[in-house]
FIDOGU-680906 format. One record per residue (C-alpha): z, y negated, x; residue in three letters; residue number from 1. Coordinates in steps of 0.001 Angstrom, whole numbers. Each point is the difference from the previous one (the first is absolute). Example, Ala and Ser with C-alpha at 12.3 -4.5 7.8 and 13.67 -1.06 7.14 Angstrom:
2
((7800 4500 12300) Ala 1)
((-660 -3440 1370) Ser 2)
% end
This chain:
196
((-5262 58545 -50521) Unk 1)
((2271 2408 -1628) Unk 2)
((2701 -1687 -2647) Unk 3)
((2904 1294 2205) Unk 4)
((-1708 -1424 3335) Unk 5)
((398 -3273 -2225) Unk 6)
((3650 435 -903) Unk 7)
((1168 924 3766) Unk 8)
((-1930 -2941 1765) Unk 9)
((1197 -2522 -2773) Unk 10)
((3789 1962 836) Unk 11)
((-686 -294 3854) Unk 12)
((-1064 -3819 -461) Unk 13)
((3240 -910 -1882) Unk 14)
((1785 1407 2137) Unk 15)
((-1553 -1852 3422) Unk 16)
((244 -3326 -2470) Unk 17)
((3244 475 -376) Unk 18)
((1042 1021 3848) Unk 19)
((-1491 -2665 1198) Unk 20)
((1586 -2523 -2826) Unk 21)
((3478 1232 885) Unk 22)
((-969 65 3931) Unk 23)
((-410 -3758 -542) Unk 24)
((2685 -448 -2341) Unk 25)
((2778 1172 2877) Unk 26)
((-1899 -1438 2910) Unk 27)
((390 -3374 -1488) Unk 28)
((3828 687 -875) Unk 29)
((956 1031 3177) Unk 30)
((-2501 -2443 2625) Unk 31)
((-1244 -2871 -2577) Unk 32)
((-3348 -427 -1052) Unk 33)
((-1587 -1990 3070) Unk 34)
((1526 2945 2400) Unk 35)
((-1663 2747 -2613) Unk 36)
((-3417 1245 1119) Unk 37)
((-2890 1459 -1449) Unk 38)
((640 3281 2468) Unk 39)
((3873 245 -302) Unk 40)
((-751 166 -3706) Unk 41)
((-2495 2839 770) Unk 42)
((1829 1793 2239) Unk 43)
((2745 -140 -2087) Unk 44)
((-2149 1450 -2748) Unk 45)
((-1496 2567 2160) Unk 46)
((-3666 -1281 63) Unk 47)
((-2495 -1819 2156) Unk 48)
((-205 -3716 -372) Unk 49)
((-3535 789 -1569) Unk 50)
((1252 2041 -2945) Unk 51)
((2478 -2883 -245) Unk 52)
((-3552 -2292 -562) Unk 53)
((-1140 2460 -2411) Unk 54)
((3392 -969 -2159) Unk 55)
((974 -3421 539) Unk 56)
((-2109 -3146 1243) Unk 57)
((3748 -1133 1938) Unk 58)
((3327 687 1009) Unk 59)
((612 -2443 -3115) Unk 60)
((-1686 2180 -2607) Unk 61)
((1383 2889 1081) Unk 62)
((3581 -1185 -397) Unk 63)
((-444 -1983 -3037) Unk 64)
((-1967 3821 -1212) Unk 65)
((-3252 -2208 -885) Unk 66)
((-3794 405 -202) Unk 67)
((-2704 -1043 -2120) Unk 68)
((201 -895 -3923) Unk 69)
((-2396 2285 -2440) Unk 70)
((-487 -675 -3706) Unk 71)
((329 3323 -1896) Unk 72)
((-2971 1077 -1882) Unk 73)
((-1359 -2175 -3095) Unk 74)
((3661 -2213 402) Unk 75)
((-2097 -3083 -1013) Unk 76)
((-2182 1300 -2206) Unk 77)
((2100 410 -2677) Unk 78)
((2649 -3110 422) Unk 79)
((-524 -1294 -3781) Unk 80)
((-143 3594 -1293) Unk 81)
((3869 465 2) Unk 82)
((1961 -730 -3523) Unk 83)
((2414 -1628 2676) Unk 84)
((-2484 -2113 2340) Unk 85)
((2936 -1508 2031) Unk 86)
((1767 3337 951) Unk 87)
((-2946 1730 826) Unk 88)
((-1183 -3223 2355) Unk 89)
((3325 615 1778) Unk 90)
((-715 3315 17) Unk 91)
((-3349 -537 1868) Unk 92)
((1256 -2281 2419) Unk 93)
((3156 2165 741) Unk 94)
((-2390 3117 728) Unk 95)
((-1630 -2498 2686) Unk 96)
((2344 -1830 1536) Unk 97)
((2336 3492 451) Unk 98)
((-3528 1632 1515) Unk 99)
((637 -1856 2889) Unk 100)
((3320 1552 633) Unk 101)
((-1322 3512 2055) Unk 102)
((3395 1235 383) Unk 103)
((2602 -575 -2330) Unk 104)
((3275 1410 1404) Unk 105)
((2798 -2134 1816) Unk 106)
((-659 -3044 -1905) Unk 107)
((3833 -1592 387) Unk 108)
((-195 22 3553) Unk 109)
((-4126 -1237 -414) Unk 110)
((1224 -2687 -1944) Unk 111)
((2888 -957 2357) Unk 112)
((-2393 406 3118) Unk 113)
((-2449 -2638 -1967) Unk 114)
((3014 -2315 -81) Unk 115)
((1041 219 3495) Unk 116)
((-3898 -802 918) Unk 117)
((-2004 -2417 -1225) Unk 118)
((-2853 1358 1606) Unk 119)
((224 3137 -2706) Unk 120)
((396 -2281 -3229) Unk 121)
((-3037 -1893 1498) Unk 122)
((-2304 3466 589) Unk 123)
((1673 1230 -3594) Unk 124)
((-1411 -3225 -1500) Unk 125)
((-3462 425 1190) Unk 126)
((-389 3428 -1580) Unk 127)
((1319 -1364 -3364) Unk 128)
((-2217 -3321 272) Unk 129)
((-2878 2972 1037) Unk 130)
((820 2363 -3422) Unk 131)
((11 -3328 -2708) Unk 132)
((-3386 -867 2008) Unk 133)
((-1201 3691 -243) Unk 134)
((737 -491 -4174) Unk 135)
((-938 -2780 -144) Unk 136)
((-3215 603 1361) Unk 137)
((-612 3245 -2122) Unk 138)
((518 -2287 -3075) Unk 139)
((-2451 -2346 727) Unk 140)
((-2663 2345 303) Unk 141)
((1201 1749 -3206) Unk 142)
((350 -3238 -1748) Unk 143)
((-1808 -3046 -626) Unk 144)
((968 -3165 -2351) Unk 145)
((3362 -624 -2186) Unk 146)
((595 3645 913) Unk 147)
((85 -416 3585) Unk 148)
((2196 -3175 -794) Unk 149)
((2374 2440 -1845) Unk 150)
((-415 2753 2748) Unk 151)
((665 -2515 2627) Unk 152)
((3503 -1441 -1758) Unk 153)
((940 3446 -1536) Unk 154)
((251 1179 3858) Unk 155)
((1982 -3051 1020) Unk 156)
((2545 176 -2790) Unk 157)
((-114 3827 993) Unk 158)
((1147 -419 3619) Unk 159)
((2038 -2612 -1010) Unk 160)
((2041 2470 -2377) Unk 161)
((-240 2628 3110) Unk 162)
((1577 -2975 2352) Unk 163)
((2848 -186 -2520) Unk 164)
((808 2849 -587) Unk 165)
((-197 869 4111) Unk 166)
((2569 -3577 464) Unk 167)
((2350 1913 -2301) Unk 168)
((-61 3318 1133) Unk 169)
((-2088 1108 3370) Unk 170)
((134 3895 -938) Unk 171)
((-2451 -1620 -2874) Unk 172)
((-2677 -143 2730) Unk 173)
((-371 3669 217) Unk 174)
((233 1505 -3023) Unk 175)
((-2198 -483 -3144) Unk 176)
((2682 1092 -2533) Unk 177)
((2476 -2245 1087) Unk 178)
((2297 -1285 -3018) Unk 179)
((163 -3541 1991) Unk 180)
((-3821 -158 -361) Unk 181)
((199 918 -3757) Unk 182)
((2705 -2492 -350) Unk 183)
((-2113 -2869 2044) Unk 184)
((-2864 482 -2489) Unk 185)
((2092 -349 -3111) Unk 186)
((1749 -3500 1456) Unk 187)
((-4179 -1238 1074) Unk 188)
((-829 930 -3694) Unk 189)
((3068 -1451 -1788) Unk 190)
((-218 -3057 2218) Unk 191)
((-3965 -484 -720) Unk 192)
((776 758 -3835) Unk 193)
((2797 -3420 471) Unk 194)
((-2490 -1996 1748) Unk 195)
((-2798 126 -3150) Unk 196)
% end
């Protein structure tokens, strides 16, 4: 397959993502989640309920813009590598835990949806239980011994820095660069530096 074939059908599955993200997103706003269905939101988004299946598992996932974690590429193999260990963990388990996100735009109303549901915080929880297991899983085959011990606590402290920084500001959640995840790192180190 030509490189431009490649471009257009990543393009032309974006853009059915994200249709079928903001079908679900004003479906829910205007009838409530229970009333949503799977083929409003399709409709909506101008598909059959079968490409909605090739997208999204549920009517949840597609709101909440959700699908499987990945790990990118040699994450975990170089986790002690870094001159900075403890950003670089963060940075890991940010990369994963935001791979679940599929569809990234809207997230105010996302978020507000999620609060008005408890059915959406509950689905949103399983895919971020599912991406620490997915790490967590890809370190233990990577390590073994005190260095899967320090693998193993280096990603807790990592998504605990990620939950902190996401408590104080929940733009942090989608983007990388964010100055609030900078700044969560530098209170985890300076706190860790007062504890020893």
């Amino acid at each position: 397959m030509q490189k431009d074939q490649v471009g257009l059908r990543e393009r032309q599955r974006a853009e059915t993502l994200r249709r079928l993200h903001d079908a679900a997103i004003d479906l829910v706003q205007e009838n409530g989640l229970l009333e949503t269905t799977i083929s409003a939101i399709a409709d909506r988004a101008g598909v059959s309920r079968r490409t909605f299946f090739n997208y999204f598992a549920t009517k949840e996932d597609a709101v909440l813009g959700v699908g499987s974690p990945t790990i990118p590429d040699d994450a975990v193999d170089h986790l002690f590598d870094s001159p900075d260990q403890l950003e670089h963990a963060v940075r890991v388990v940010f990369s994963v835990a935001s791979s679940v996100r599929h569809v990234k735009n809207r997230p105010a109303e996302r978020r507000e949806l999620v609060r008005l549901h408890p059915e959406l915080k509950a689905r949103a929880q399983h895919y971020a239980i599912g991406a620490h297991d997915l790490l967590a899983k890809a370190l233990a085959e990577r390590y073994d011994g005190d260095e899967a011990d320090r693998a193993s606590a280096l990603l807790l402290l990592a998504t605990a820095i990620i939950r902190f920084a996401y408590s104080r500001d929940p733009d942090a959640a989608d983007s990388p660069d964010s100055s609030s995840l900078a700044d969560a790192i530098d209170i985890f180190k300076t706190m860790m530096k007062d504890l020893i």
